[in-house]
Structures are given as structure tokens and as C-alpha cells.
ZAZATI-153082 format. One record per residue (C-alpha): x, y, z; residue in one letter. Coordinates in Angstrom, 1 decimal, decimal comma, padded with zeros to 4 digits. Layout:
N
        x        y        z   res
        X        Y        Z     a
...
! end
This chain:
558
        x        y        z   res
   -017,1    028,0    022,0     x
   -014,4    026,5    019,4     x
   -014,2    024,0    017,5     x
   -010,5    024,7    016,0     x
   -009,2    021,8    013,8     x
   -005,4    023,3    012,6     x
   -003,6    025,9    015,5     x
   -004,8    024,7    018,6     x
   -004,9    021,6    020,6     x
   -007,8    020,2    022,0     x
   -010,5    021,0    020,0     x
   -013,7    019,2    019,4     x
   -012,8    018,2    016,4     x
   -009,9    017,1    017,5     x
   -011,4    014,8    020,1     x
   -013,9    013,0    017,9     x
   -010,9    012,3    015,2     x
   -008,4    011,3    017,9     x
   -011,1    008,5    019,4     x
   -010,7    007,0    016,0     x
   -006,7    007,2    015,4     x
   -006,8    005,1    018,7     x
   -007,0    001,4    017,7     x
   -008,6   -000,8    020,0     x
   -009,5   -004,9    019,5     x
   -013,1   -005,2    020,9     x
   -011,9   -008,2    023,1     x
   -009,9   -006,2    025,3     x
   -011,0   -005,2    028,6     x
   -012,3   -001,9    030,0     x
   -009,8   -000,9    031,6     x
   -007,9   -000,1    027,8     x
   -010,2    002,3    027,1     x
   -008,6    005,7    029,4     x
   -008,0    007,7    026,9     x
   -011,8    007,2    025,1     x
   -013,3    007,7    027,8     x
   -011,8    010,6    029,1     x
   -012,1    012,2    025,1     x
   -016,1    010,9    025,7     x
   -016,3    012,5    028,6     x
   -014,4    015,9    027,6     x
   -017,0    015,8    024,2     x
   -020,2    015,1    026,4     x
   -019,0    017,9    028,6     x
   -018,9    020,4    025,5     x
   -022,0    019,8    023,8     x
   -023,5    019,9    027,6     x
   -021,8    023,8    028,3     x
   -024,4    025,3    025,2     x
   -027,6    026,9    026,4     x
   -030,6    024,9    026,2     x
   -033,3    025,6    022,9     x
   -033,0    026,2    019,7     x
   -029,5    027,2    018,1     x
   -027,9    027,9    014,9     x
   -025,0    026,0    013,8     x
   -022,4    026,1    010,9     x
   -022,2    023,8    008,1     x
   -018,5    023,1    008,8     x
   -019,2    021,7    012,3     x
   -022,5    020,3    011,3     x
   -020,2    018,1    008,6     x
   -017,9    017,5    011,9     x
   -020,5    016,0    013,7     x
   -021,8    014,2    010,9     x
   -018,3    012,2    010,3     x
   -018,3    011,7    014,0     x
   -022,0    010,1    013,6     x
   -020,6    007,6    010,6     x
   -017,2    006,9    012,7     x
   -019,3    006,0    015,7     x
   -021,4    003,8    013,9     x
   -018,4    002,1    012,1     x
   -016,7    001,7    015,2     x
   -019,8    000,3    017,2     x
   -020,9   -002,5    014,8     x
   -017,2   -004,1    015,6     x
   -017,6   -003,9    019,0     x
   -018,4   -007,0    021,4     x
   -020,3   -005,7    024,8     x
   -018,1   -007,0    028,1     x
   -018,6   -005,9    032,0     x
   -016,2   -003,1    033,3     x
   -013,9   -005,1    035,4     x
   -012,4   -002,5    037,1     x
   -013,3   -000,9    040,7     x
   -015,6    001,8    040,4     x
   -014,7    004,3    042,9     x
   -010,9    004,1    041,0     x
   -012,5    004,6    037,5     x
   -014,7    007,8    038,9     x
   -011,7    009,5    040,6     x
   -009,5    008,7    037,3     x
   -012,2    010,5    035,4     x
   -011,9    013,7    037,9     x
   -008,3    013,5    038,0     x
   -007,5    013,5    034,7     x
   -009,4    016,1    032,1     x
   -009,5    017,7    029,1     x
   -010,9    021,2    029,5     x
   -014,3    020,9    027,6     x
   -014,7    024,7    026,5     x
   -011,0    026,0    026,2     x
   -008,5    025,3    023,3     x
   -004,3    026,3    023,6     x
   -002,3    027,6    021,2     x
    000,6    024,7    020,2     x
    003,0    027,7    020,1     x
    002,6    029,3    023,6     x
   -000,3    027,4    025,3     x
   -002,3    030,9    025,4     x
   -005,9    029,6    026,1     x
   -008,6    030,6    024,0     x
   -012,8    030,0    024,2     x
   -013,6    032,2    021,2     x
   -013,2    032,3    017,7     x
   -012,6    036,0    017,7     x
   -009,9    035,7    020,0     x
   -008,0    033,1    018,2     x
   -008,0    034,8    014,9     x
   -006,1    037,5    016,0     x
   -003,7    035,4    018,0     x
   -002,9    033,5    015,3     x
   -002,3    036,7    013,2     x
    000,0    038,0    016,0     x
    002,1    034,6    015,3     x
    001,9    035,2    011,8     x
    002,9    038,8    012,3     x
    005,9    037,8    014,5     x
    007,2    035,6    011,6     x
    007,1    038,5    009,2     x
    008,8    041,1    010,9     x
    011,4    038,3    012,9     x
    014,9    040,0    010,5     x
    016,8    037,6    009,1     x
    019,8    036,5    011,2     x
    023,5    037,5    010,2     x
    025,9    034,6    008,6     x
    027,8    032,9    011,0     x
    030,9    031,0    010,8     x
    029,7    027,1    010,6     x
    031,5    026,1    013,3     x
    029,0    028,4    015,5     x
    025,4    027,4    016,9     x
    023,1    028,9    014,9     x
    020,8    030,9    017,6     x
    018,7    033,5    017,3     x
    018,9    036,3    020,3     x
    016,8    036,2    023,1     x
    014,7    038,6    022,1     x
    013,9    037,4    018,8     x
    013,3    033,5    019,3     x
    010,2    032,1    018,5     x
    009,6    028,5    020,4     x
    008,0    025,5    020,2     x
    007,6    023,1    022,5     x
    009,4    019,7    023,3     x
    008,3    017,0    026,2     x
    011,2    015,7    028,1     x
    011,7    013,6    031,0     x
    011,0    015,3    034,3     x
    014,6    016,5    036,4     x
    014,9    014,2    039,3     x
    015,3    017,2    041,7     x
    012,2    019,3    040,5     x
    009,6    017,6    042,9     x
    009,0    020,0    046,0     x
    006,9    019,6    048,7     x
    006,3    015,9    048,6     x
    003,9    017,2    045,4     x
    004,9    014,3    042,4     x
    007,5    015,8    039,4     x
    006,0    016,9    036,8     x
    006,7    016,7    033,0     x
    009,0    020,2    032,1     x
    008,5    021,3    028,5     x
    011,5    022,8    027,0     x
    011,6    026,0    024,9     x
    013,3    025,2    022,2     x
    014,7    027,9    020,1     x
    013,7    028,1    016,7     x
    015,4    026,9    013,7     x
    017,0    028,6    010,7     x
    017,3    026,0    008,3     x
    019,3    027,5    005,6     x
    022,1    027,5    007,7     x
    024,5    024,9    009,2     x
    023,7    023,7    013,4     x
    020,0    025,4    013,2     x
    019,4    022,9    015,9     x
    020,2    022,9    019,8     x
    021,3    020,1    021,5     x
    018,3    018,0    023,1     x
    018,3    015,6    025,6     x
    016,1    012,6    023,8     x
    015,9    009,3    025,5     x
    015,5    006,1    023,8     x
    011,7    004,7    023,2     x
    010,9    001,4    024,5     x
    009,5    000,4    021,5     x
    013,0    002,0    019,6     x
    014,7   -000,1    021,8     x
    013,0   -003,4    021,3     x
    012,9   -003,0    017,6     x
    016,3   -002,0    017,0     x
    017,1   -005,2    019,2     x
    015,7   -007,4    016,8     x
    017,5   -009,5    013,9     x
    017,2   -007,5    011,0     x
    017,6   -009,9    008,5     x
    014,5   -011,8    009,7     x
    012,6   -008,3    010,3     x
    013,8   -007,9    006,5     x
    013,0   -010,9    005,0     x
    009,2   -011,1    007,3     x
    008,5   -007,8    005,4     x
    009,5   -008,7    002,1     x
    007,9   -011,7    001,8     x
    004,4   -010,0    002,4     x
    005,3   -006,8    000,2     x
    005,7   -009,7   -002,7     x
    002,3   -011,3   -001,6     x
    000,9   -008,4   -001,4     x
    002,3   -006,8   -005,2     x
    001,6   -010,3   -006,7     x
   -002,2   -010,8   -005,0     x
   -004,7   -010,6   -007,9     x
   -007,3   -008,7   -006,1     x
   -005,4   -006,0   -007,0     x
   -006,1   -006,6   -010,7     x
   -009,6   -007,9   -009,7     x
   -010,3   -004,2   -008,0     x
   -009,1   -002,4   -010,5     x
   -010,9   -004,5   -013,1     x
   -014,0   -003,8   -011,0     x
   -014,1   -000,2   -011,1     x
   -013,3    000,1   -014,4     x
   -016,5   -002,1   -015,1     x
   -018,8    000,3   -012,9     x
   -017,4    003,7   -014,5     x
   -017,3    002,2   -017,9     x
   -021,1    002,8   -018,6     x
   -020,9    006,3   -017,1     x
   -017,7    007,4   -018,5     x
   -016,3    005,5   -021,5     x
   -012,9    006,3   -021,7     x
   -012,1    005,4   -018,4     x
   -008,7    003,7   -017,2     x
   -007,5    003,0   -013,8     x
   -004,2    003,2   -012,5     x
   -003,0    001,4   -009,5     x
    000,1    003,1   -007,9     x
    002,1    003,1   -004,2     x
    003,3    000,6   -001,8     x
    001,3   -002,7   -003,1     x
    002,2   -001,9   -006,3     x
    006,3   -001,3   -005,6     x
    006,3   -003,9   -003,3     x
    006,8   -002,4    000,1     x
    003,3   -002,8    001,2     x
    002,1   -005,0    004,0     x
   -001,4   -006,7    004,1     x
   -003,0   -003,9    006,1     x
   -001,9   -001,6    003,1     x
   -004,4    000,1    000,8     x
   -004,3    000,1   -002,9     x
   -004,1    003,5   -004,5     x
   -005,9    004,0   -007,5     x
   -005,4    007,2   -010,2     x
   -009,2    007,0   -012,1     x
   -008,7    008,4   -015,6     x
   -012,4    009,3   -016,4     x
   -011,7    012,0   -019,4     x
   -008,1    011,2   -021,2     x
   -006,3    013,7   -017,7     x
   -003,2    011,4   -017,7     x
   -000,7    014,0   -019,0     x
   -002,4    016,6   -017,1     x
   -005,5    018,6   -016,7     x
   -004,6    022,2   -017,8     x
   -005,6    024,3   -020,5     x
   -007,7    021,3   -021,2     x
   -011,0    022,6   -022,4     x
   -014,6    020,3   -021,8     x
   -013,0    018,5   -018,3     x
   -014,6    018,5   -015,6     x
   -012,9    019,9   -012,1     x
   -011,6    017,1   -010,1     x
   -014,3    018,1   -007,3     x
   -017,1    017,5   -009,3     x
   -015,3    013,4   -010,7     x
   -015,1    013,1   -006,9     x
   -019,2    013,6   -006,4     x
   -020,0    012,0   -009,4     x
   -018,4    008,9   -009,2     x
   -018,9    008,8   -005,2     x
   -022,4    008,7   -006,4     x
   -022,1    006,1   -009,1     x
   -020,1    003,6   -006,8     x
   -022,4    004,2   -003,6     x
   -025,5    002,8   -006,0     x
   -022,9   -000,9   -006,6     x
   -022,6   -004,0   -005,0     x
   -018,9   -004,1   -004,9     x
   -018,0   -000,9   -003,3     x
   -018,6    000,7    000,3     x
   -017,7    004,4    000,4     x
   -015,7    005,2    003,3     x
   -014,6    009,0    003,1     x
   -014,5    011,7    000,8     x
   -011,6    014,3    001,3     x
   -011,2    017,2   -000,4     x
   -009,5    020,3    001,5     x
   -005,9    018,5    000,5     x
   -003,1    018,5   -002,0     x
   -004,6    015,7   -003,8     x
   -008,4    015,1   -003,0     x
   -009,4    011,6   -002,7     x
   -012,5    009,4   -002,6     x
   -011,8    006,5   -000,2     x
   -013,6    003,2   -000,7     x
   -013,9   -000,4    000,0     x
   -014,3   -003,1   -001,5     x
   -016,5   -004,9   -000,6     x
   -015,3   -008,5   -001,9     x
   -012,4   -007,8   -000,3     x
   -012,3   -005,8    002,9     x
   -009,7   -003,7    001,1     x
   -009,4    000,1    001,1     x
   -008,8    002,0   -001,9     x
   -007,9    006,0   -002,7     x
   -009,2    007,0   -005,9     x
   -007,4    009,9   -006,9     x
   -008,3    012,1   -010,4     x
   -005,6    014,8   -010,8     x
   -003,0    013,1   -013,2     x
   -000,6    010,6   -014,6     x
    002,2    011,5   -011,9     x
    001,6    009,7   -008,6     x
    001,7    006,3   -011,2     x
    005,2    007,6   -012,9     x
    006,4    007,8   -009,3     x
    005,5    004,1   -008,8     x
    007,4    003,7   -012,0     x
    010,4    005,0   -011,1     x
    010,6    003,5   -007,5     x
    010,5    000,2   -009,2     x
    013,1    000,2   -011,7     x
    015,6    001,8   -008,8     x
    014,2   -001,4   -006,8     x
    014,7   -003,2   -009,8     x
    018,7   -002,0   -010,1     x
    019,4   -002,2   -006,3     x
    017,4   -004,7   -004,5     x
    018,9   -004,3   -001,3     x
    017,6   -000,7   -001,9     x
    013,4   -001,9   -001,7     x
    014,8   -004,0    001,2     x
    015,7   -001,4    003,8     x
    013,1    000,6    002,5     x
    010,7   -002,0    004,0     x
    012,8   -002,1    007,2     x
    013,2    001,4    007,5     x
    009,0    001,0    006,9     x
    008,9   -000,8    010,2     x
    011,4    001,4    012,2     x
    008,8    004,2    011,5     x
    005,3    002,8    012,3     x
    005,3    005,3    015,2     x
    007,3    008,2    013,8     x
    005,0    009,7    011,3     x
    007,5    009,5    008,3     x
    005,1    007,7    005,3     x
    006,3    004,9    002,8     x
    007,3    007,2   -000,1     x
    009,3    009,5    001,9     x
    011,3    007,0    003,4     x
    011,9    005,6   -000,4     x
    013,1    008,6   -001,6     x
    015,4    009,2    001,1     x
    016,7    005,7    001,0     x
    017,3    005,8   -003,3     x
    019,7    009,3   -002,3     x
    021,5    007,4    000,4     x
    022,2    004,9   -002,4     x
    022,9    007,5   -004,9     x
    025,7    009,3   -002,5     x
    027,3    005,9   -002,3     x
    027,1    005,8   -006,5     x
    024,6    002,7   -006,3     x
    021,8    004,3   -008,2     x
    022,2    006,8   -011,1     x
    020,2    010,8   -010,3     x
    016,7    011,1   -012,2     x
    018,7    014,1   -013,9     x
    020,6    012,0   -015,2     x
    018,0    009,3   -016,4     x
    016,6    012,7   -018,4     x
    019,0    013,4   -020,7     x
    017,7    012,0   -023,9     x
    014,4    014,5   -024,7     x
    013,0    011,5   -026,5     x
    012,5    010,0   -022,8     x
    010,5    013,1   -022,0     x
    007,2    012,6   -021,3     x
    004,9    015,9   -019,7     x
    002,6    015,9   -017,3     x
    001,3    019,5   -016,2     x
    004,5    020,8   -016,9     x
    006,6    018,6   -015,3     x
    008,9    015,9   -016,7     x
    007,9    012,3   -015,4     x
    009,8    010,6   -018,3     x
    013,2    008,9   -017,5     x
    015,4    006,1   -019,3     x
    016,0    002,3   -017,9     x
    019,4    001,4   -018,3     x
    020,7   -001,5   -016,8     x
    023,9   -001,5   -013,9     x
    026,1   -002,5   -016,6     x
    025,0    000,5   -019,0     x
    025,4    002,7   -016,0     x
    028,5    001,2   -015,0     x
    027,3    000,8   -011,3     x
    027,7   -003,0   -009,5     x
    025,4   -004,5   -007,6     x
    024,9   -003,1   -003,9     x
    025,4   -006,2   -001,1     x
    026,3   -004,8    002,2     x
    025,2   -006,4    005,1     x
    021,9   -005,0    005,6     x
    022,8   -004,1    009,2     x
    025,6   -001,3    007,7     x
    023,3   -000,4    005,0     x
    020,8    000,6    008,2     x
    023,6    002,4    009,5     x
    024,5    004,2    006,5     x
    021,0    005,9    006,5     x
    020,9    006,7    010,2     x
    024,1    008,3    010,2     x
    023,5    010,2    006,9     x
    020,3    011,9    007,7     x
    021,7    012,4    011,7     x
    023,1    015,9    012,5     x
    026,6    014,3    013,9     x
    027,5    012,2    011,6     x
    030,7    011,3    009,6     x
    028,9    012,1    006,4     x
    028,4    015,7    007,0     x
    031,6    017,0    004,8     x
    029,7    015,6    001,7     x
    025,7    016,2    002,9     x
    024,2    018,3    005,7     x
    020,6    017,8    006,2     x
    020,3    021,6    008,0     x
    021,3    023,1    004,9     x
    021,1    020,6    002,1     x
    017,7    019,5    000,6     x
    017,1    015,6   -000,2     x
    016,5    015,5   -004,4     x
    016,9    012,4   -006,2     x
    016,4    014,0   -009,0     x
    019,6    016,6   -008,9     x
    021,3    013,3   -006,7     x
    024,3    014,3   -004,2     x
    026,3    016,2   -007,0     x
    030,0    016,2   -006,0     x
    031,1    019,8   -005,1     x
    027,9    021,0   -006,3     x
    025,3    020,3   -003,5     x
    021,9    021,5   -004,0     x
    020,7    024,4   -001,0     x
    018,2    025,5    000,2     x
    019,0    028,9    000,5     x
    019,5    028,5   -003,6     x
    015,6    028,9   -003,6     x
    015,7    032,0   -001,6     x
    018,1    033,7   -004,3     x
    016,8    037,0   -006,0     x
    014,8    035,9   -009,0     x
    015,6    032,4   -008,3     x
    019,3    032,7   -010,0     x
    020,9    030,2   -008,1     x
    018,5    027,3   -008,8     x
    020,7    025,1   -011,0     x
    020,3    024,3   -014,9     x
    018,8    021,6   -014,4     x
    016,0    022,8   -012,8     x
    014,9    025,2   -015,5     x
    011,4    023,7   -015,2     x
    011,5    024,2   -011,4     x
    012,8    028,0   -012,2     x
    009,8    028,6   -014,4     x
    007,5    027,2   -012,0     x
    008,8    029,5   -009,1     x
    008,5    032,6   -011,4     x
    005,3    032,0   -012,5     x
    004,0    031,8   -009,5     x
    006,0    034,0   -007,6     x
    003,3    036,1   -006,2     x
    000,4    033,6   -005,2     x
    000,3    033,4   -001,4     x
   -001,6    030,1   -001,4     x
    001,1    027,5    000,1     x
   -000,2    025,0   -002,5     x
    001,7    027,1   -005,2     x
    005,2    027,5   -003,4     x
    008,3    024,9   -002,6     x
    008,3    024,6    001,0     x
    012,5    024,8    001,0     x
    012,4    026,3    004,6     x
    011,9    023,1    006,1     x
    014,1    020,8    008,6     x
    013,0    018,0    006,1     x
    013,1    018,8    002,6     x
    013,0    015,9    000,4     x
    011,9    016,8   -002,9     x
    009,8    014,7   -005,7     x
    011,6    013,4   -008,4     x
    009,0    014,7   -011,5     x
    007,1    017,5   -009,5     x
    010,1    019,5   -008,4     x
    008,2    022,1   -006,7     x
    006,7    019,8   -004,1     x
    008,9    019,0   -000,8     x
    006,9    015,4    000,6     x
    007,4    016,0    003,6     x
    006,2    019,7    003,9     x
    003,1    018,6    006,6     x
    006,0    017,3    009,2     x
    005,6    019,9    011,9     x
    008,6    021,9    013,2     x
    009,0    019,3    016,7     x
    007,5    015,9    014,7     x
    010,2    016,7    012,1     x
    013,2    017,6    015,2     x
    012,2    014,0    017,0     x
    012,4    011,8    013,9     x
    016,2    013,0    013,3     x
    017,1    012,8    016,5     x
    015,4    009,1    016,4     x
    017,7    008,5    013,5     x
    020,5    009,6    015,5     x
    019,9    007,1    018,6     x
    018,8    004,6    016,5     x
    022,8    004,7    014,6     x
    024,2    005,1    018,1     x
    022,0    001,7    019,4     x
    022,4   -000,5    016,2     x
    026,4    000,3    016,7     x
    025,9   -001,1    020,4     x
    024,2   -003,7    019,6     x
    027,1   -004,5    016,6     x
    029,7   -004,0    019,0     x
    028,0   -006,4    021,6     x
    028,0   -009,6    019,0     x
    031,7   -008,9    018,7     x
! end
């Protein structure tokens, strides 16, 4: 049996953590609850195939099982008990209609199905082993697809609508995947044409006013920044550290602090427990971040004020999730270092410069609910859009002075504050509506703004900013010895070198992505790395409809 939580769909892990992404209101009926109870069903299933008696089991699934135990609880103590209100005989032919094979997993790359460990290893290693030895592809002229042969395509796989003429038989059409080839994106057109429909939730949303989905949002991102539980939180878990570690200091950062947040947003927290700020290496007598994490999950589960939620370690940045309990709000407590707060910093002086800036950030926020693009991607996307059209000055460029530097495990989160008038810049007020535009055709693959920025071939860095005549490439950071990584980058350059021959992903700049939008301080770091391959196809395809639909609608008013 498997329980497979990264390469394969349909694991059991899988099923208990998608029964909790699914958000249900307890006064609902029954009948909501399909896809629960056919993950229920598919789980009781499972656990039912083992043989009877004693058995062994790992600690990794025992810890699976555990978190499933806490979720259930969490989720049943919110629940209100109501009668089934749907026929019977329907519901128990929907349960053997539809299934989720309880013992099998498939791989997301060819659907080979797997019921061993074993087995799966050394599929995945045959993937992995593909990659390697898959040559690199000639240079083609730009004006030519960019499609590897037959014989060397690797796919993945993309849901469309069902052809009308595919039913036979009187049997009902089914959904066709289609084998998309895969992409090269150092080079220009990596990507074949799809056929993506609009959403109906894409449609309904880009139908709306925006200047009333604009101001809705930032009038509760400024109730939210302003709202002194914030402080009070903070000021809280300073006091219950204090005793325990006395140089403590908290640092709120991220959305409720920039002011794109919503109410439903949580407040992330950077806990300074030993004087880590400007980083934590080569510093002798700290303690690993692991061991803060246990330590003061243990000090705040012994308070009044705090609930612990989750503690989650295998991650870029391991967390300890709370709640408070005075008020219902969740907080990440991160222990790393000073730079998640200078991000914060920066966002809001570009806010700060360009208003209209924070404001289709948090309407760009909206458009994405369902499009898995998070809050401080979309804000560094939107401040390059606004540096391409000279609205906002390049972090480069805000770095020039070295007495603005300031370090932070090697990287430079310092930068200087002019004003528009120092920087010779005026004040950005398009219509909100072209501003929209503006990003949807910029970060589209047919746009009018490919002669100055390609997204196949270009990376997204407001730090280096769109650099006339100099645009900075992702195949720069495939160069021998790194040679065509530019000056300003000499950090970045070290970085790479240093660490030119650790395999761990954690250590390398993941330039070999669709979506490369790079940090503005920690240049090695691409935010938006964990898109995969067909998530990260779909969302620029969505910004494509969603410039061809807002020009529709644009054109309709006329």
C-alpha cells in the first residue's frame, strides 16, 4: 500500500488534506458534501484493504494520521448535525458510480498506476532519468514554435472540454486530456497553442465594476493594517517569550501589514528570540530554527492567549501556526531572519510612491482567489509592470548609496526612500480598468508588449527592473561559470558559485521556470518556484482571456 504525498495523485494523504482544503458552512445541506464523502469513503476503503492483527507502521504516516485525527476534530466541533435530504437509493448508486481507487496511486506525468512503494521509486527515477539525458534542443529562429521532436517530448497533462463528436455508441463524452508538449523556457514560444475556455467565475468577476471591486478591497486592507489587534498580538507574544527568552522582538510583516490584506487574512509574525535579525550564520551560541520552533510551541501551548494550530517544518521557511485566542486570528511565526519584514518594507514605500500600484494589487488579489498565484507574487509582478512604464524606480537602483546597505545573510535588504519628485517620476492615475489591462497584456504570451518583455524568456526582477536594451534572461543563469549574470548581481554571482555543486533545490535559483519572478533582497529565490508546469500554463493563459474579456467588456460601454 502507499501513502505518497509529492508525485502521485490520490494518495491517502492526499485525501485526508484535500477534505480540509474543501470549505464547507455547517448549515448547508447534505447533498454539498459529494466530494467528502466520496474522499470518506475512498479513506475507509484503504484502511479496510490491510490484513487484520497486529501491524507495524511508520512514524511519517503515523504523524499523517495524527493531523488527520486533530483536523477531524477541528472540523467536527463546527459542525451542526441535519437529516440527509436527499433520496437514498440516488446517494448509494452516486457512491458506486463515482470512486477513488482505495489502494492504487498514478503518476501526474503519465497516469502509470502504482500500489507499492518499491515500484514508485524507480518510476520516479525513470522520470528523473528522462530529464537528464533529454539533449538540449538546437536554437531556433524566434519566429519558430519552440517544439521538441516527437521522440524526445516529455508531457504533462491538461483537462479540456470534451470534442462534441467523440461520444460513440450512445456511451456519454468523456473529458480528453491533452498531451501537451513540454516547455523550453529559455527560449522564445516554448508554449503550444491551447484551447482554454473562459471560467464562469472569470467571467462573472471580470464583469464586475472594478472601481467598486477596488475601492470594497481597499477599504478593508486599511481596516485591516490599521486594526490594533495587530499591535495587541504582537504585544502579546512578546509578553509570553519575554520571561523565556529576554531579548526577544517580534516583527509583523505581509499583507495586513502592506495593506492588501482582507479580514480573513493572517498576521505573519518574524520572532527574534536571540538578536537573528541580520541573519543566522556563522553565528556561534544560536539555536537551530527547529529547535525555537519546539521550544516556543511548547511555551505558548502552556498560555491563555494562544491555541497552537500547526507546526510545519519540511519547507523553505518553517513556521509555527497559532491562534489567538482573544481574537480568532491566525498567526505564522517565522525564526529565520530580518528579510521577510524588509520585503514588507519595501512593498510599502513602492505603495507609498504609486498608490494606484497597492490598488490593483488588491484587485489583481481578487482575480486570483482561485488561481493559486499568492499576495506577494502578484505585488511583485505588479511594481515591474509599473517599473516598465517608468512609474516606480528598480531596487538596483534604490542601492546605490552603500550607506543604505544593510546585510542580512549575505544579501542586501537595504534600499533608499526618495520621493517622485527626487526620482523625477509623476504620479501614476490611469483609469484603473487600463491599468488591469496593462498587466494582463504584459504577462500574456500575445501581447503588444513583447518587443520590450517576454515572459518565456525574460525573468520578472524588480530588483534589475525592465532595463532598456539590457533585459535580464534566463538563460544568463545557465552561462558557464555564471558570466553572463549582470554587475549588478555580483551578490547573486557569488551565491551561485558557492553553491554550485549542492544538489539540494533549496540552494539553487529555479531560472527554468515558466514563472520566474525573483525577490528583490534574496536574489537567488524565484517566489513562484512551487507553481507546477500546468498550474503555472493555466494562470497565463487566464491572464490572456482575462485582457481579451476586460477589452469586450470596454468596447461594449462604448
Amino acid at each position: 500500500m502507499l501513502f505518497l504525498s509529492y508525485c502521485f495523485t490520490r494518495p491517502f494523504t492526499c485525501c485526508a488534506r484535500f477534505f480540509f482544503l474543501t470549505t464547507f458552512y455547517c448549515n448547508k445541506m447534505s447533498k454539498d458534501y459529494l466530494a467528502t464523502n466520496l474522499l470518506i469513503e475512498t479513506l475507509t476503503l484503504n484502511l479496510a484493504s490491510y490484513e487484520p492483527g497486529p501491524k507495524t507502521i511508520d512514524t511519517f504516516t503515523l504523524d499523517q494520521i495524527g493531523k488527520l485525527m486533530k483536523k477531524l476534530e477541528q472540523f467536527l466541533a463546527t459542525c451542526e448535525l441535519v437529516p440527509f435530504e436527499e433520496d437514498g437509493s440516488h446517494r448509494d448508486k452516486i457512491m458506486m458510480c463515482f470512486y477513488q481507487q482505495p489502494d492504487t496511486v498514478r503518476c501526474r506525468h503519465c497516469s502509470a498506476s502504482f500500489t507499492e512503494y518499491a515500484a514508485a521509486t524507480q518510476h520516479v527515477q525513470i522520470h528523473d532519468h528522462g530529464k537528464e539525458q533529454n539533449p538540449e534542443h538546437k536554437a531556433l529562429p524566434e519566429d519558430e514554435p519552440n517544439i521538441a521532436p516527437a521522440s524526445n517530448r516529455e508531457t504533462v497533462q491538461i483537462e479540456n472540454r470534451p470534442n462534441g463528436n467523440s461520444a460513440t455508441n450512445g456511451e456519454k463524452p468523456q473529458k480528453q486530456r491533452e498531451l501537451v508538449p513540454s516547455l523550453d523556457v529559455l527560449k522564445k514560444r516554448c508554449l503550444a497553442k491551447q484551447n482554454f475556455k473562459y471560467s464562469k467565475s472569470l467571467k462573472k468577476f471580470l464583469k464586475k465594476n472594478i472601481d467598486m471591486v477596488i475601492d470594497m478591497a481597499l477599504a478593508e486592507g486599511d481596516e485591516v493594517k490599521s486594526a490594533s489587534e495587530n499591535k495587541m498580538m504582537v504585544e502579546q507574544l512578546v509578553e509570553c517569550l519575554k520571561p523565556h527568552y529576554p531579548a526577544v522582538k517580534c516583527y509583523p510583516f505581509g499583507s495586513r501589514i502592506v495593506g492588501t490584506g482582507c479580514a480573513t487574512s493572517d498576521l505573519d509574525i518574524f520572532v527574534d528570540l536571540q538578536e537573528v535579525y541580520y541573519g543566522r550564520n556563522d553565528k556561534p551560541g544560536v539555536e537551530s530554527i527547529t529547535e525555537s520552533i519546539l521550544k516556543v510551541e511548547k511555551i505558548l501551548k502552556n498560555t491563555k492567549q494562544w491555541t497552537i494550530d500547526e507546526i510545519i517544518l519540511n519547507c523553505r521557511v518553517p513556521l509555527l501556526r497559532v491562534i489567538s485566542h482573544e481574537f480568532g486570528i491566525q498567526c505564522d511565526l517565522t525564526f529565520s531572519n530580518g528579510l521577510a519584514h524588509r520585503n514588507s518594507l519595501l512593498l510599502e514605500y513602492m505603495f507609498n510612491l504609486q498608490p494606484t500600484c497597492r490598488m490593483l494589487v488588491c484587485y489583481l488579489k481578487q482575480w486570483s482567489r482561485e488561481r493559486s498565484l499568492n499576495g506577494y507574487t502578484i505585488s511583485l509582478m505588479v511594481i515591474f509592470l509599473f517599473q516598465l512604464m517608468d512609474c516606480l524606480p528598480s531596487v538596483a537602483s534604490l542601492q546605490l548609496d552603500p550607506k543604505n546597505d544593510l546585510i542580512i545573510d549575505g544579501w542586501n535588504a537595504g534600499f533608499a526612500t526618495p520621493t517622485l519628485e527626487e526620482l523625477n517620476i509623476k504620479l501614476e492615475l490611469s483609469e484603473m480598468k487600463e491599468l488591469a489591462d496593462n498587466f494582463f497584456q504584459l504577462y500574456s504570451f500575445r501581447s503588444f508588449y513583447t518587443s520590450w518583455f517576454t515572459l518565456e524568456t525574460q525573468i520578472i526582477s524588480p530588483f534589475h527592473g525592465p532595463s532598456w536594451g539590457c533585459p535580464l534572461l534566463k538563460k544568463h543563469f545557465g552561462s558557464p561559470n555564471y558570466s553572463k549574470v549582470p554587475a549588478t548581481m555580483e551578490r547573486l554571482k557569488r551565491y551561485l558559485l558557492e553553491h554550485k555543486h549542492d544538489t539540494s533545490s533549496k540552494y539553487q535559483f529555479a531560472y527554468d521556470r515558466l514563472l520566474v519572478v525573483q525577490d528583490p533582497f534574496e536574489l537567488c529565490h524565484n517566489v513562484a518556484k512551487a507553481l507546477p508546469a500546468e498550474v503555472a500554463i493555466r494562470i497565463v493563459h487566464s491572464f490572456e482571456l482575462s485582457a481579451k474579456l476586460l477589452n469586450a467588456e470596454s468596447n461594449k460601454q462604448l
